[in-house]
N, C-alpha and C positions, 0 to 999 in steps of 0.2 A: 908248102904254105897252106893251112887249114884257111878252110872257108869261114867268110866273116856268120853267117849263122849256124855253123858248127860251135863256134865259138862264145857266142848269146845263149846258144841250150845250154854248155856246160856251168857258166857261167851264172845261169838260174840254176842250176839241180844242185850246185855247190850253196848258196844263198838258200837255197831252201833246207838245207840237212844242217846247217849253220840255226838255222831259225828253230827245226824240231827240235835241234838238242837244246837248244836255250830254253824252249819250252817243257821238255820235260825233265830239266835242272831245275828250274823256278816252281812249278808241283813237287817236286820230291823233297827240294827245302821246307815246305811248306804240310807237308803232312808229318814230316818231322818235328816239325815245331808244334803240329798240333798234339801229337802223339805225346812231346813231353807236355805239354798242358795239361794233358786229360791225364795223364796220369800221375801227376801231384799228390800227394798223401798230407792228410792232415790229422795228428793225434793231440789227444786230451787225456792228461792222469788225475784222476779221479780221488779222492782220500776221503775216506770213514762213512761209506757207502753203508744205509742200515739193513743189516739179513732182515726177510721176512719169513717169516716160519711157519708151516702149514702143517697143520694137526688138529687136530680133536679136541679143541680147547675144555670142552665142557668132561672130558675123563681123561685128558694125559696132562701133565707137568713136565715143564721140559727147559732144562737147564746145561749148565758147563758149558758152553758155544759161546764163539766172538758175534758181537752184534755187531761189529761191523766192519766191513774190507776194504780194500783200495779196489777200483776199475782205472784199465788203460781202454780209453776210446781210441778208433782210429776212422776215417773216411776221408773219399776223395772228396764230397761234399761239403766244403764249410758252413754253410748257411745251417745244415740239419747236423754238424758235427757240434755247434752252437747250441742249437735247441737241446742237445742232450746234456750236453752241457752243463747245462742251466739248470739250479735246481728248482727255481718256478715255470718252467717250462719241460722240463723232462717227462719223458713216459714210461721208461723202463725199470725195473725192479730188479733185485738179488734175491732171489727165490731158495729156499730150501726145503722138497716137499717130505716132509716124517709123516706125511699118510699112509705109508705101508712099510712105516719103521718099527721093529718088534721092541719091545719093552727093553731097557740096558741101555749101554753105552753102545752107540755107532760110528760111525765116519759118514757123512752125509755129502755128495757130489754136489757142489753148487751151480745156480744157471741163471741167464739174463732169461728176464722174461718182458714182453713189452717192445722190443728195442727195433727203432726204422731197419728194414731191410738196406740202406746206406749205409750204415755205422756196424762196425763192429766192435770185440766189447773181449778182454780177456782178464779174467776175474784172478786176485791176489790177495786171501789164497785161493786155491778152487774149492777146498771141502773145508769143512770143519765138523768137532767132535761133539755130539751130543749126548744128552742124558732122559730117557723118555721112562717116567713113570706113572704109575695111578696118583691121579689125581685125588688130594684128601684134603681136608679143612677140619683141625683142632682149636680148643680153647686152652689158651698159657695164660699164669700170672706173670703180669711185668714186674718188672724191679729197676729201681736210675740208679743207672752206671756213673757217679760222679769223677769229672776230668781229675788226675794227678796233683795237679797244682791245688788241687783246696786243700789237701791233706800238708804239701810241703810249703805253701803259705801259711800254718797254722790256723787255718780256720776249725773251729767246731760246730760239728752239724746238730742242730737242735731237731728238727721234723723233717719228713719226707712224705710227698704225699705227691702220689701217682692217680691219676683220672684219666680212661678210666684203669681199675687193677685188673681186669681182663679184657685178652684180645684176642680174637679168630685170627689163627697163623693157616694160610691156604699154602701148601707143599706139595712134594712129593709123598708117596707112601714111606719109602725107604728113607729117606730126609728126614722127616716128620719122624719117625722110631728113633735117630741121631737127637734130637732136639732137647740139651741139657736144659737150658733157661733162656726166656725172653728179654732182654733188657731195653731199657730209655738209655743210650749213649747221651750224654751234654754237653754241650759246648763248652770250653773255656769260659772266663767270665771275665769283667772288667774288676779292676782292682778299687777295695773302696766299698762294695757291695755285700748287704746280710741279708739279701733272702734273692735265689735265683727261681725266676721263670722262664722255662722253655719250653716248645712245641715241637716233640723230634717224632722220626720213623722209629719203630723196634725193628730189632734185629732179634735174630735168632741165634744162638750159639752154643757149639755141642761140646762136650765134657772135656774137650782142648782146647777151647776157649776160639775155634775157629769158626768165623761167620758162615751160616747156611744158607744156601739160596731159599728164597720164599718171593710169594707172589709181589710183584711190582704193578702200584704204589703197595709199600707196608703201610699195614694201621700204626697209626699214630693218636701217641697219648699229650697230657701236661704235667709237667711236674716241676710241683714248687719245691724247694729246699730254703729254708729259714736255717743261715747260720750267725754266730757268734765271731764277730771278728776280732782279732785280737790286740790288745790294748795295752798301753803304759803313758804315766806320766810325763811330761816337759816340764822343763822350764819357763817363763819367758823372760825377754831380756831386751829393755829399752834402746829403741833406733827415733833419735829427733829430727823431723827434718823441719825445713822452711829460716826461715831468716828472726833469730829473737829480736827484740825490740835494742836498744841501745837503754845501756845502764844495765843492765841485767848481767851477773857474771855465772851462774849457773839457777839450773832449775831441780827442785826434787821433784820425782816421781810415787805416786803414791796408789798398789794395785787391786783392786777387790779380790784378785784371785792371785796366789804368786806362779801356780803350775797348773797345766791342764791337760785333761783326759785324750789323746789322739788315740782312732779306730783306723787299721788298714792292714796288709797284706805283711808279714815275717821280714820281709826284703827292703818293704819301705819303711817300715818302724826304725828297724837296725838302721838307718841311715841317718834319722832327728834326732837331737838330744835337745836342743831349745828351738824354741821359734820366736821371731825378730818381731815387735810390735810398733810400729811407724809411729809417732807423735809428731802430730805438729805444734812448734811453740811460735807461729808467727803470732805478732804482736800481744803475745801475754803479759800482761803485767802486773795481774793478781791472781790470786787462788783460782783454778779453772777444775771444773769438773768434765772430762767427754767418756763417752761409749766408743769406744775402739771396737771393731771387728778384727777380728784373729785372722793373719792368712791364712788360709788353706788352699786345697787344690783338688781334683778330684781323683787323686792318689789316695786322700785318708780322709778321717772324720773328725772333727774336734770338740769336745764339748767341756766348758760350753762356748759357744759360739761369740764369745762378746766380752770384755771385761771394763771396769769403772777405773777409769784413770785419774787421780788428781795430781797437778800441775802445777808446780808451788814458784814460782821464778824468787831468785834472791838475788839482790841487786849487790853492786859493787861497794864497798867500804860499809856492809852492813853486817851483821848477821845474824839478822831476824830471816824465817822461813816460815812458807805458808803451811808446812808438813801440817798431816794428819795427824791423830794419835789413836785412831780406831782403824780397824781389819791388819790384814796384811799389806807391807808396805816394800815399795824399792826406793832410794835415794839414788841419783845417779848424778854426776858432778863434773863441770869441765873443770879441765886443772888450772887453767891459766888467772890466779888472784890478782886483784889489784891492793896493794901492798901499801901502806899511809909510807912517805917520806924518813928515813933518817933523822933523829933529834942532832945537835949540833952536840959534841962531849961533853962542851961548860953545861950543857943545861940538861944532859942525863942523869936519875937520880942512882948516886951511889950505895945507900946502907941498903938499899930496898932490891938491889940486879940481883943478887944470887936469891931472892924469895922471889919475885917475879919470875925469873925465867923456869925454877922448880915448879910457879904453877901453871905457868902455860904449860909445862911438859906434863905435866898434871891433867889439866886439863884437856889437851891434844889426844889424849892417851884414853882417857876413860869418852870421851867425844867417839873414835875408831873403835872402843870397844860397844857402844853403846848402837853403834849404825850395824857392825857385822850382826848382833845379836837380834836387830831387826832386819836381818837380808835387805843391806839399802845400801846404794852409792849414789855419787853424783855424778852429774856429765854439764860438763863447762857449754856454758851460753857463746861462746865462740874463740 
């Protein structure tokens, strides 16, 4: 039988190795855990990062190279993976140094320059291809390039005038020897238009009609083009609206002009043959003279702008009309007459029907010849 403090030591030495290893389980959790803390990674992809190019601006010209690459950021850092980030808070640049690049075509190694000792940085692509030559500065005349479509919308070009007709093109040496003609490119234009004004860059372009690199900005000219747009006749052709008066069974129309001149593009002409002119006949009920305005639109041009309407209403069981008998005229007619009653048989007269009804046919006849040969119809009051 062990002694009772034989007993008490072991007892503590067991309770104490019980205690250290709990103790250095609880530290080694724990550096563990900090260990993947710290070592967290944080990346940012970067897109359309601008090369900066270093060279002899004042004797080399230096062209063919992407302006600009993708960067992948990466750091344990968030707070300073942020500021790079950012592109109002950033520091670092994409460097390309052609200070000790020989004249020609090279492959240029690209590199961050700037960038926190936290952050790292891996550039896509890494190089890119340049072109270094002597720098030269010529005088070219311009000439405007007009867009396609004026030619296939039928317009005709009357003048062209370019300001200024010389421009200093700054190049390459070897570029500059390439350089067929200078031109004004222009922009499309709106349909409807006879004289374009634009304010473009020149371009430079060599005998295969391919653009040359030159200095950025290009001078830039103005050039006006005054053209001719192309034109044909309409018709028009009465539309009444609003409410006629009662009694009225149609109205004539009567026009200062029967056709008019539209200006505009190949595409929208081919589309018009008349255009519709609104009348209103509310409450007419004598001879009315108005100024109609012509629709238009700013598709095309019409001239002239306006024509003299006269408005003749003819009432029911009459056929007196307010028509005109000077300019050119349109009659337009609703169908629907009001017709007098049926006589009773005993009291229609006999020896007189078959000359009666010859002259109204008579009459009906040479009335329809007499409206076509003035281009008139009518249009029924309702």
């Amino acid at each position: 039988m062990k002694k009772p403090s034989q007993s008490n030591w072991f007892s503590g030495l067991l309770a104490l190795l019980f205690a250290l290893l709990l103790f250095f389980n609880a530290n080694s959790s724990g550096n563990i855990s900090n260990m993947s803390g710290t070592n967290q990674v944080y990346d940012e992809m970067l897109y359309n990062i601008p090369v900066q190019v270093e060279y002899d601006q004042a004797k080399y010209f230096v062209s063919g190279y992407e302006e600009t690459v993708n960067v992948h950021l990466s750091s344990a850092n968030r707070i300073q993976l942020n500021l790079e980030s950012n592109e109002d808070t950033r520091n670092f640049q994409v460097v390309a140094d052609l200070t000790k690049t020989p004249l020609g075509t090279s492959e240029i190694q690209l590199r961050v320059k700037g960038l926190s000792t936290a952050v790292t940085a891996e550039i896509e692509p890494k190089t890119i291809t340049v072109t270094v030559e002597k720098k030269v500065t010529k005088s070219f005349d311009v000439e405007a390039q007009l867009p396609e479509s004026i030619e296939a919308e039928g317009y005709k070009v009357e003048k062209i005038s370019v300001s200024p007709k010389t421009v200093e093109i700054t190049t390459g040496e070897e570029t500059a020897k390439a350089i067929s003609r200078v031109i004004a490119p222009l922009s499309n234009v709106k349909q409807s238009v006879d004289t374009i004004k634009q304010t473009v860059n020149v371009q430079a372009i060599d005998s295969k009609g391919q653009v040359l690199s030159i200095e950025n900005p290009a001078p830039q000219v103005k050039v006006v083009v005054d053209l001719t747009l192309p034109s044909k006749e309409v018709g028009l052709t009465i539309s009444p609206t609003g409410s006629p008066p009662s009694g009225v069974e149609h109205f004539t129309f009567n026009l200062s002009e029967q056709k008019v001149e539209i200006r505009g593009t190949k595409s929208v002409l081919d589309a018009i043959d008349t255009i519709e002119l609104p009348v209103d006949v509310t409450n007419i009920k004598s001879s009315t003279k108005q100024k109609i305005k012509i629709p238009t639109n700013s598709e095309y041009i019409v001239s002239p702008e306006e024509v003299e309407v006269t408005i003749n209403p003819v009432f029911a069981g009459s056929d007196t009309s307010y028509s005109e008998t000077t300019g050119q005229s349109t009659t337009t007619s609703y169908s629907s007459q009001v017709l007098p009653p049926p006589l009773p048989s005993s009291e229609r007269p006999i020896s007189s029907s078959s000359t009666t009804s010859s002259s109204s046919s008579t009459s009906t006849e040479s009335t329809t010849e007499d409206n076509l040969e003035n281009g008139s119809s009518s249009v029924p009051a309702s």
